[in-house]
C-alpha atoms as one frame of an Amber mdcrd trajectory, in Angstrom:
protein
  16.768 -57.409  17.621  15.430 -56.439  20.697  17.005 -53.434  21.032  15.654
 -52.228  17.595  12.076 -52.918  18.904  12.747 -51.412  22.058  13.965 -48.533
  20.273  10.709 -48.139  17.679   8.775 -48.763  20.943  10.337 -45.745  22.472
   9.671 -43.394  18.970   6.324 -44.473  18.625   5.385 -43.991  22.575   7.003
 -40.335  21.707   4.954 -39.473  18.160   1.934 -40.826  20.163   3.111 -38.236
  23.251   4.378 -35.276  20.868   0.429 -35.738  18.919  -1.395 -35.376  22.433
   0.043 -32.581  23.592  -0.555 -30.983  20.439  -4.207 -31.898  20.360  -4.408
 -30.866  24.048  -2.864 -27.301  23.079  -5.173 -27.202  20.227  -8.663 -27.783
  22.597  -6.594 -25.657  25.417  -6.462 -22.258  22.657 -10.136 -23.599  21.050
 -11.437 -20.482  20.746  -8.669 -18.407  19.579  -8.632 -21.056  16.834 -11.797
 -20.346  16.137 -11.550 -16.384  16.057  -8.280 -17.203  13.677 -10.759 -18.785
  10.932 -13.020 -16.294   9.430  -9.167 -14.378   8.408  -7.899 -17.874   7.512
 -11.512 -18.242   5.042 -11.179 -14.657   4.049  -7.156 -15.137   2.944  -7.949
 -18.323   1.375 -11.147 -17.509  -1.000 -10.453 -14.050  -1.705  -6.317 -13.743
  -2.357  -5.226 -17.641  -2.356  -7.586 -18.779  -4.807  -7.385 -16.075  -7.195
  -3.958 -16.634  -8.002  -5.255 -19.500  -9.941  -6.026 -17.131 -12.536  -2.184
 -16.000 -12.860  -1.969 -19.004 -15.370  -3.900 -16.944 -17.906  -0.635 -14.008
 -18.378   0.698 -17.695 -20.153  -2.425 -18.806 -22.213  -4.224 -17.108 -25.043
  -7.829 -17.177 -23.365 -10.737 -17.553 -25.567 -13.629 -16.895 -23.406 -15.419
 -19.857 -26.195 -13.076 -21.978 -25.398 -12.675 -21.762 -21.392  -9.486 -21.652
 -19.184  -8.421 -25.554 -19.406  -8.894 -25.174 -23.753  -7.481 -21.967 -24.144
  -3.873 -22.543 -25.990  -0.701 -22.372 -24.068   1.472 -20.308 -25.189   4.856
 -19.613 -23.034   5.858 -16.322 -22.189   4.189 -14.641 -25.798   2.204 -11.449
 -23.836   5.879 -10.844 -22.148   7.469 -10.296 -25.190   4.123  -8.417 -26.406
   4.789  -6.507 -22.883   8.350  -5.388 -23.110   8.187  -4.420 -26.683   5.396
  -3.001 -26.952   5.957   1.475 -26.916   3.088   1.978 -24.637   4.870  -0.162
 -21.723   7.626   2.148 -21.414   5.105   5.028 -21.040   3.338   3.061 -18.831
   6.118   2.349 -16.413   7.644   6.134 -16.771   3.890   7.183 -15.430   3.772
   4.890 -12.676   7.485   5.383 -11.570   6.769   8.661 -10.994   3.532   8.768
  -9.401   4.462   5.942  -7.136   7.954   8.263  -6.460   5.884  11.596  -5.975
   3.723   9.445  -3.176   7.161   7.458  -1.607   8.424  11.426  -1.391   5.467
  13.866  -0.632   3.078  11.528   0.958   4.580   8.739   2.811   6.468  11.362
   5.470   3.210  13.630   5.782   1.631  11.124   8.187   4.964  10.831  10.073
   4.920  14.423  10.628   1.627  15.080  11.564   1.917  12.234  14.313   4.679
  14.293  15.775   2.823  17.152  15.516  -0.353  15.591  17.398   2.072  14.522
  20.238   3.540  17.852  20.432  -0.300  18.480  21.635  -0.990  19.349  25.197
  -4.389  19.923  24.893  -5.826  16.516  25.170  -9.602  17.435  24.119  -8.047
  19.406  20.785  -5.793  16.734  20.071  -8.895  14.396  19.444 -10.432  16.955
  18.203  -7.995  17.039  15.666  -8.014  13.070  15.117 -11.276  12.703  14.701
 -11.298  15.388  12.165  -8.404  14.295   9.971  -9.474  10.675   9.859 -12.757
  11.594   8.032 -11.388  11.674   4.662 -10.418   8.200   4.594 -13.987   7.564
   4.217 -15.005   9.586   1.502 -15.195   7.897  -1.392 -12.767   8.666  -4.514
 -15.186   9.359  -6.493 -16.481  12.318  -3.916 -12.779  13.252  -3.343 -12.666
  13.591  -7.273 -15.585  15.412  -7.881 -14.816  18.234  -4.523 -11.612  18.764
  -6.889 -13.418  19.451  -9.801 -15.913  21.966  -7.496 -12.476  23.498  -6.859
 -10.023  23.689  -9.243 -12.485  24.054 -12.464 -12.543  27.197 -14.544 -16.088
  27.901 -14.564 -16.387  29.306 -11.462 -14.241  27.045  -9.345 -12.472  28.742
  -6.182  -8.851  28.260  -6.898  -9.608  29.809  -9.890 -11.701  32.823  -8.885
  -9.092  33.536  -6.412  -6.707  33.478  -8.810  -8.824  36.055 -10.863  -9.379
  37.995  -7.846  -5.934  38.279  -7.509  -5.252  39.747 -11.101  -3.901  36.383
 -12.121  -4.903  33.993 -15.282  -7.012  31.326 -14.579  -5.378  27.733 -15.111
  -6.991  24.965 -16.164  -5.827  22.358 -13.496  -8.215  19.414 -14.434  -6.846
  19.008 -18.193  -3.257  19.888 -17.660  -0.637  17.634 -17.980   1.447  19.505
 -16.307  -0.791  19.839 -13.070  -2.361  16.397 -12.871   0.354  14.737 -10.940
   0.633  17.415  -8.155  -3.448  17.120  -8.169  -3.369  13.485  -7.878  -0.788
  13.578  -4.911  -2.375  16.084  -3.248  -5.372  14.456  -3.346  -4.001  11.222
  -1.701  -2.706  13.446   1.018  -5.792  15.126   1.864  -7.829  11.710   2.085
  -5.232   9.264   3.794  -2.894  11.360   6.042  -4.908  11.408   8.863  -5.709
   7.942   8.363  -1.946   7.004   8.170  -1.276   8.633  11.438  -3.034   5.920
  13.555  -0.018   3.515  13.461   2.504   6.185  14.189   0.502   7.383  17.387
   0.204   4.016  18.842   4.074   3.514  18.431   4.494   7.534  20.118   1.987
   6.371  22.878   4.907   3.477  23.701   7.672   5.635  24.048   8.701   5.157
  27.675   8.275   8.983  29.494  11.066   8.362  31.332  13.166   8.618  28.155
  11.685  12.077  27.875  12.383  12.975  31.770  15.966  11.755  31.483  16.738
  14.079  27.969  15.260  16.859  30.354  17.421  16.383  33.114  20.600  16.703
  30.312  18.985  19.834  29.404  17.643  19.009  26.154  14.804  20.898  24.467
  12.186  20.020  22.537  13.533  19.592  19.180  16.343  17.611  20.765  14.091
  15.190  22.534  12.400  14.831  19.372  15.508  13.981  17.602  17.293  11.741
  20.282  14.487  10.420  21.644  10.908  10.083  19.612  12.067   9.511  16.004
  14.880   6.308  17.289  11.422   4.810  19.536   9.173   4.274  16.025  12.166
   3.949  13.810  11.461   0.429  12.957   7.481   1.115  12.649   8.437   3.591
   9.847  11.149   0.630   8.320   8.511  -1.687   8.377   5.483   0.258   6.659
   8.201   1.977   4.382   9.176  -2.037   3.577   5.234  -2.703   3.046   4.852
   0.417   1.071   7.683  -0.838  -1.369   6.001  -3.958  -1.735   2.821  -2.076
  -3.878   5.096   0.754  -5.334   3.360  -0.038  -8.406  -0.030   0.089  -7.111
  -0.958   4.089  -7.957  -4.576   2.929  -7.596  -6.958   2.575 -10.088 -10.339
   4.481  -8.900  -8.466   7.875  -8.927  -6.436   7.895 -11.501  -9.137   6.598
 -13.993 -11.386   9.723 -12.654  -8.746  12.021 -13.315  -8.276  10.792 -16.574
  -9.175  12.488 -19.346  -7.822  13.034 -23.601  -5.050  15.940 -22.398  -3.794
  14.021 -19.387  -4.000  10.735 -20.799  -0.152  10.987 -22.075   0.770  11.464
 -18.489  -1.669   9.772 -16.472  -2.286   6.209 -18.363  -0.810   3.514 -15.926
  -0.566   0.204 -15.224  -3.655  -0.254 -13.341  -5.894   2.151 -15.701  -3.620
  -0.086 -18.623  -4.730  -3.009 -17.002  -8.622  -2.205 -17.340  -9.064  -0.736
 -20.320  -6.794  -3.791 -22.088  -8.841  -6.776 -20.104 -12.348  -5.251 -19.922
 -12.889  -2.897 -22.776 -10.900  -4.703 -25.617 -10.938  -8.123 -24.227  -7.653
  -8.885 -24.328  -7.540 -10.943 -20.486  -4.367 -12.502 -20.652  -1.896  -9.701
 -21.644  -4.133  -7.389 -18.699  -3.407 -10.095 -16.229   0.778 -10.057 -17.880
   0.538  -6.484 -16.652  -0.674  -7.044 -13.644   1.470 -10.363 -12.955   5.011
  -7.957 -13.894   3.359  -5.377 -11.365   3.209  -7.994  -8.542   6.630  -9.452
  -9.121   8.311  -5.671  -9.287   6.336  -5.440  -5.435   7.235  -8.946  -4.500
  11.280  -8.300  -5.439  10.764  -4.886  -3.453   9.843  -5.996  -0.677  12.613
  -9.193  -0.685  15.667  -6.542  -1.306  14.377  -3.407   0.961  13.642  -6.355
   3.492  17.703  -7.707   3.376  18.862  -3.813   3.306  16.706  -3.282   6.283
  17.873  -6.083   8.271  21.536  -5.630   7.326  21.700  -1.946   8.589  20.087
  -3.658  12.202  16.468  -3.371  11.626  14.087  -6.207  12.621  12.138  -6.211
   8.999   9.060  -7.599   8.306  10.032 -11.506   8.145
């Protein structure tokens, strides 16, 4: 008997010792605490809470009758979903889009980080930086409308050049066979610059003596670049390639729906244009948020499976 109280004597003394020191840490790292909250707030209200609303892809929401009276009813807009012809359409659109930017854009800011560190010149090579990161913040709808400046056929410059050149003028902004290649390149123009950042803080970590050493075995350029640059941010281009997987699906809506227009529609209608014009302009909430709910699972499983690949070829991955 005694030894049993001796024994919950002991445990207790120990919870009470394990819950100081973890109060003391606490007061000790205050104030990084307290830099860690307005993220914590920010995570919570704006992407934590809103998942509440993922209940409505298995309601029938009335807006009458409110969220908690709307009818239940299973996995209905799923079936609606699958069988319906325009989600095959849909997903045939946004495979390829999302493919076109895995292929053509995700390398450009890979390259043109490799490029900048080529630089010698240290005053052109921010030159350059400064330069290429000012599309980020131009606005789509901007970006959009400098494309219709150029590529119209009322007096547009592609299209005079064209001309001038003794060639037919082609009407880039309602083809469907041009508005894919105008969409990517569009993305390109505005966030390759922007995309560079991360790879040029990973370059600028490279140890030099890696460099010195490839030297002294007589290896150029090119070979350095091979045996010695691309292996040092191999696992930063794993891990955004991972993080890129995980919104394959997200083509973005802002561009796309600008773009848009009746001879492109067959080829540029996806998920998150879908998404809008079902839940906003024909009020049909829950089988919009059953798009958008399939979208985020196809990411979430994406990012799961390139994750396990990732780590089983030796990679550190992003969990």
């Amino acid at each position: 008997m005694h030894f049993v109280e001796d024994k919950l004597s002991v445990s207790r003394a120990e919870l009470v010792s394990g819950r100081t020191r973890i109060r003391l840490r606490i007061y000790k790292d205050r104030w990084l605490y307290l830099m860690l909250l307005p993220g914590l707030l920010y995570f919570l209200i704006f992407k934590y809470v809103p998942m509440w609303g993922l209940l409505l892809a298995f309601k029938d929401y009335q807006p009458f009758l409110g969220f908690f009276g709307s009818k239940w009813v299973g996995l209905k807009h799923f079936q609606r979903l699958f069988h319906d012809p325009v989600f095959w359409m849909l997903l045939k659109n946004t495979l390829i889009l999302a493919g076109y930017n895995i292929l053509f854009f995700f390398p450009a800011p890979i390259a043109l980080a490799l490029l900048l560190n080529e630089a010698r010149n240290e005053k052109f090579k921010r030159f350059v930086q400064t330069v290429i990161y000012v599309p980020h913040f131009v606005s789509w709808v901007v970006v959009v409308g400098i494309a219709y400046t150029f590529f119209t056929v009322d007096g547009g410059l592609v299209n005079e050049a064209i001309a001038a050149f003794g060639g037919q003028k082609i009407n880039f902004l309602v083809s469907a066979d041009w508005f894919r290649t105008m969409i990517t390149s569009e993305v390109i123009w505005k966030e390759t610059g922007w995309g560079t950042i991360i790879f040029l803080a990973a370059l600028a970590g490279v140890d030099p003596q890696l460099y010195e050493a490839a030297r002294m075995d007589g290896a150029g350029r090119l070979r350095q670049l091979w045996h010695v640059t691309l292996p040092a941010i191999r696992s930063t281009i794993v891990i955004l390639f991972i993080l890129r997987l995980g919104t394959f699906l997200d083509t973005g809506f802002e561009q796309i729906f600008l773009m848009l227009n009746a001879m492109n529609r067959e080829v540029g209608e996806v998920f998150d244009t879908y998404v809008y014009t079902a839940g906003i302009t024909q009020g049909q909430f829950s089988f919009s948020t059953t798009v958008g709910l399939f979208k985020s699972l196809v990411g979430f499983l994406l990012i799961i499976g390139s994750n396990r690949l990732a780590k089983k070829f030796g990679e550190e991955g992003v969990y």
